[in-house]
C-alpha positions in Angstrom: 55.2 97.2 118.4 57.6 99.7 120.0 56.4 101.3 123.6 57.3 104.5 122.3 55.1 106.9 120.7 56.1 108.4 116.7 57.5 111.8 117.1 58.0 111.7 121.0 59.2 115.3 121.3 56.4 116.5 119.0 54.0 114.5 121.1 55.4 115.9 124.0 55.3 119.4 122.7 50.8 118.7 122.2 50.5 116.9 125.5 52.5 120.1 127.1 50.3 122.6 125.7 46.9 121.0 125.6 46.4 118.7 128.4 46.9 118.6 132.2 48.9 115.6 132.4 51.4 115.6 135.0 55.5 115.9 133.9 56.0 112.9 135.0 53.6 111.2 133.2 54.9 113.0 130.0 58.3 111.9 130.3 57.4 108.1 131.0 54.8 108.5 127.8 57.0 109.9 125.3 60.7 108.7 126.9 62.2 111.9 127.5 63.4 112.9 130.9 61.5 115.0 133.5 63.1 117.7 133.1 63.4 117.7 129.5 59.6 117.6 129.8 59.5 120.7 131.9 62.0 122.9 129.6 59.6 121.7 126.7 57.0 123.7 129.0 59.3 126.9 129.6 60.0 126.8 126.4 64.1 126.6 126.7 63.8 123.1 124.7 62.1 121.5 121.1 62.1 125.5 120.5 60.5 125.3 116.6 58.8 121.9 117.2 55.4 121.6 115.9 53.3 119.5 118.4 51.3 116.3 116.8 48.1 114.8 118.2 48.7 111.4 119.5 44.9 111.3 119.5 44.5 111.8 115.6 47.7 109.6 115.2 46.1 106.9 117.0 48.7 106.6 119.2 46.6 106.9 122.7 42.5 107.6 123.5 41.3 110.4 124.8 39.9 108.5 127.5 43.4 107.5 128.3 44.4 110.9 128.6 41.2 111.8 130.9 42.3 108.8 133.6 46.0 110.1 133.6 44.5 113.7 134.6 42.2 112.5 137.2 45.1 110.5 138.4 48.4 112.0 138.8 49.8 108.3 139.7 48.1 106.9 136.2 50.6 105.7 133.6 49.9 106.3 130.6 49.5 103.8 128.1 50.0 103.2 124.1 47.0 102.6 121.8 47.0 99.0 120.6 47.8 99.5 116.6 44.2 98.3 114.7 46.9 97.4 111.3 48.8 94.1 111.4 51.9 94.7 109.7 52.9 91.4 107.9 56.6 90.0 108.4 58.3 89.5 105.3 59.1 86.3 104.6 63.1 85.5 104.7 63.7 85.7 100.9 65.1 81.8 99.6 67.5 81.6 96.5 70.5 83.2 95.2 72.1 86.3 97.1 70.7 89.6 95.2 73.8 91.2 93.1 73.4 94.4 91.4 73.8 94.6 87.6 77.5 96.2 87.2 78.9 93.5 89.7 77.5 90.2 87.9 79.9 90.0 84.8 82.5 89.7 87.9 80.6 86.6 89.6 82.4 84.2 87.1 85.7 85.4 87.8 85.0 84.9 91.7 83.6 81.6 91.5 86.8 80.6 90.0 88.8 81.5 92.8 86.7 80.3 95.1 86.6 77.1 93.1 90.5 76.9 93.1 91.5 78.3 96.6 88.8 76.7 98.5 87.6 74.1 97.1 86.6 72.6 100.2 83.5 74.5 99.7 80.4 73.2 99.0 78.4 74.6 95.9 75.5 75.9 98.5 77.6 78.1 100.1 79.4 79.6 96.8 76.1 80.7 95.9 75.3 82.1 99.1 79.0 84.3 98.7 78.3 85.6 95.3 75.0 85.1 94.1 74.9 82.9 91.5 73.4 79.2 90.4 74.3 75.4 90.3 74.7 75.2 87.0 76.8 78.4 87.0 78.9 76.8 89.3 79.3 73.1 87.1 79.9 75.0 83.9 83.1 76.9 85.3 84.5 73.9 87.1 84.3 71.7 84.3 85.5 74.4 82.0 82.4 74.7 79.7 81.3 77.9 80.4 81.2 80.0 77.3 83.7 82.6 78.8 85.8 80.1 80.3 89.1 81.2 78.2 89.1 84.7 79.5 88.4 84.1 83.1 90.3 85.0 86.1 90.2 84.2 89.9 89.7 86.8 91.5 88.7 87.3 95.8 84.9 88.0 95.6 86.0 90.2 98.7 88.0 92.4 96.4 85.1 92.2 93.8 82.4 93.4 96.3 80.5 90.2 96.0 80.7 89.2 99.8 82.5 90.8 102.8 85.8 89.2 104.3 83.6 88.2 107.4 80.8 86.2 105.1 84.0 84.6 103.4 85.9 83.7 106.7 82.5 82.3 108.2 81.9 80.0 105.1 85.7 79.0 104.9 85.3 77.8 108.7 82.6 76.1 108.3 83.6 73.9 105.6 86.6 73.2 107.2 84.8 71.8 110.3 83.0 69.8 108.2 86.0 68.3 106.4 88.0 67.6 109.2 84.6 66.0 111.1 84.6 63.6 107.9 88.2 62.8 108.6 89.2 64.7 105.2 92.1 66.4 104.5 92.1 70.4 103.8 93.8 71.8 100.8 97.0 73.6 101.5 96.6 77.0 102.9 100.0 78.7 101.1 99.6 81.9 100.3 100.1 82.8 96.5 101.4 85.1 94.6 99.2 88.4 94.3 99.7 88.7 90.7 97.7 85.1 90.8 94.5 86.1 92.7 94.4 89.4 91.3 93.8 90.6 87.9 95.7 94.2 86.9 95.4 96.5 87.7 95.1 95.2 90.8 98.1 93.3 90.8 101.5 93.8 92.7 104.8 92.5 91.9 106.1 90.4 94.4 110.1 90.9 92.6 111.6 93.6 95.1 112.5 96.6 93.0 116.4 96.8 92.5 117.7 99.3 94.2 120.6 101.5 92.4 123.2 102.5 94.7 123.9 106.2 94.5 127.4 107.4 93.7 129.5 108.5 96.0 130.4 112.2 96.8 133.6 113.4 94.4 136.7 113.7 96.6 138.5 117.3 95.5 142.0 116.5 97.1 141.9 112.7 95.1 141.2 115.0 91.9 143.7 117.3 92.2 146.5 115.4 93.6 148.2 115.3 90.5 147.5 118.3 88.9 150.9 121.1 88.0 150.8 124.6 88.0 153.1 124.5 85.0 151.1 122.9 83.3 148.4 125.0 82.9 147.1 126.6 79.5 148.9 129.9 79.3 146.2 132.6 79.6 146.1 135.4 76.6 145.9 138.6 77.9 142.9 140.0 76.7 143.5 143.7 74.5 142.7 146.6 75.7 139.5 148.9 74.5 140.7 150.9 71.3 140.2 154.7 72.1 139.6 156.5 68.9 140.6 159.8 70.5 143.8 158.5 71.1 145.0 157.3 67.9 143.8 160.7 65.7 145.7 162.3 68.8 148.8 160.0 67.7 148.4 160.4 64.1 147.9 164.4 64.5 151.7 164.1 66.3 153.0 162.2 63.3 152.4 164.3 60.9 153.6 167.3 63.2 156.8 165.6 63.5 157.1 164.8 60.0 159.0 167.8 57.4 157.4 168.9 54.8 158.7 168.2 51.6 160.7 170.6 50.0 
């Protein structure tokens, strides 16, 4: 049971406003500082905070509240709880896994079946969750998925954390070297192997495409000839009809008439 009351500021707050307990004694009841205690009183602090009876809470007697008034030097003491609360039994079998996570389990027991197989099957059912006979049917291949399974890193998955994995992996290890075995070989392989897509990351570097170079303009012109240019046609001037009834009017001025 915790030494310290349920709602200490609220219980603070009561024992402020309706007994004549000493700050002190306050503060070492509830665990709040002298004086937090005495700003609850001047009101500068748990400004809003409805107090609560410790009394009808069952959290100290009344009688225990009399003896710290008589006695200023009286600590204050906590009410012995009249309910046993049970403790709840550590839970044996296969880890809990939610519902959208379990059609992965197959896939991560197969990669913890192929990358560590120095595991035993206790403690891949510990990682992800799952049973014994789970466990037989994917290493011997009989499981009725078996085909369409892929390993994938029950860390990735959300099965187990990395630290649960690493833990597992160590211990096995100790065991296998302690039994004078040998440990599987700890290359790392490929990502697109231990990963399913989308997940999956080519390990072929990208080729890279060299960018062309800048164009020189004295290399381009070097051999170019002013004679040999186009000629350019002079464009034609605008037609002004002004002009030519002007001209025409002159022709026929200059023109004799016909006798």
């Amino acid at each position: 049971m915790s030494d310290t009351p349920l709602m200490p500021k609220a219980t603070a707050v009561w024992l402020v406003d309706n007994t004549a307990l000493t700050f002190s004694q306050i503060g070492d009841f509830c665990k709040l500082h002298t004086l937090e205690v005495k700003g609850i009183a001047d009101g500068e602090v748990a400004v809003g905070i409805k107090g609560m009876d410790p009394i009808a809470a069952n959290q100290i007697t009344r009688d225990e509240i009399e003896a710290g008034e008589k006695d200023p030097s009286h600590k204050l003491q906590l009410a012995k709880s009249k309910i046993v609360v049970p403790v709840a039994a550590k839970r044996k079998g296969p880890k809990y896994t939610p519902v959208s996570r379990r059609q992965d389990r197959p896939d991560a027991i197969s990669w913890l079946l192929r990358y560590h197989p120095e595991l035993v099957d206790s403690q891949v059912m510990k990682l992800v969750g799952t049973t014994k006979t789970t466990i037989n049917a994917i290493r011997d291949r009989t499981h009725w998925n078996s085909q369409n399974l892929k390993p994938v890193d029950p860390v990735t998955l959300g099965l187990c954390s990395q630290l649960e994995l690493d833990l597992a992996v160590r211990k096995a290890a100790k065991r296998v070297e302690k039994a004078g075995g040998k440990l599987p070989d700890r290359t790392l392989m490929p990502a697109e192997e231990t990963v399913p897509p989308p997940y999956a990351i080519a390990d072929t570097p990208t080729e890279q495409v060299e960018e062309p170079a800048a164009p020189n303009v004295d290399e381009a012109f070097k051999d170019f000839k002013p004679e040999e240019a186009e000629p350019q046609v002079e464009e034609e001037a605008d037609v002004d009809a002004d002009s030519v009834f002007a001209k025409l009017k002159d022709l026929k001025t200059d023109t004799p008439a016909e006798e």
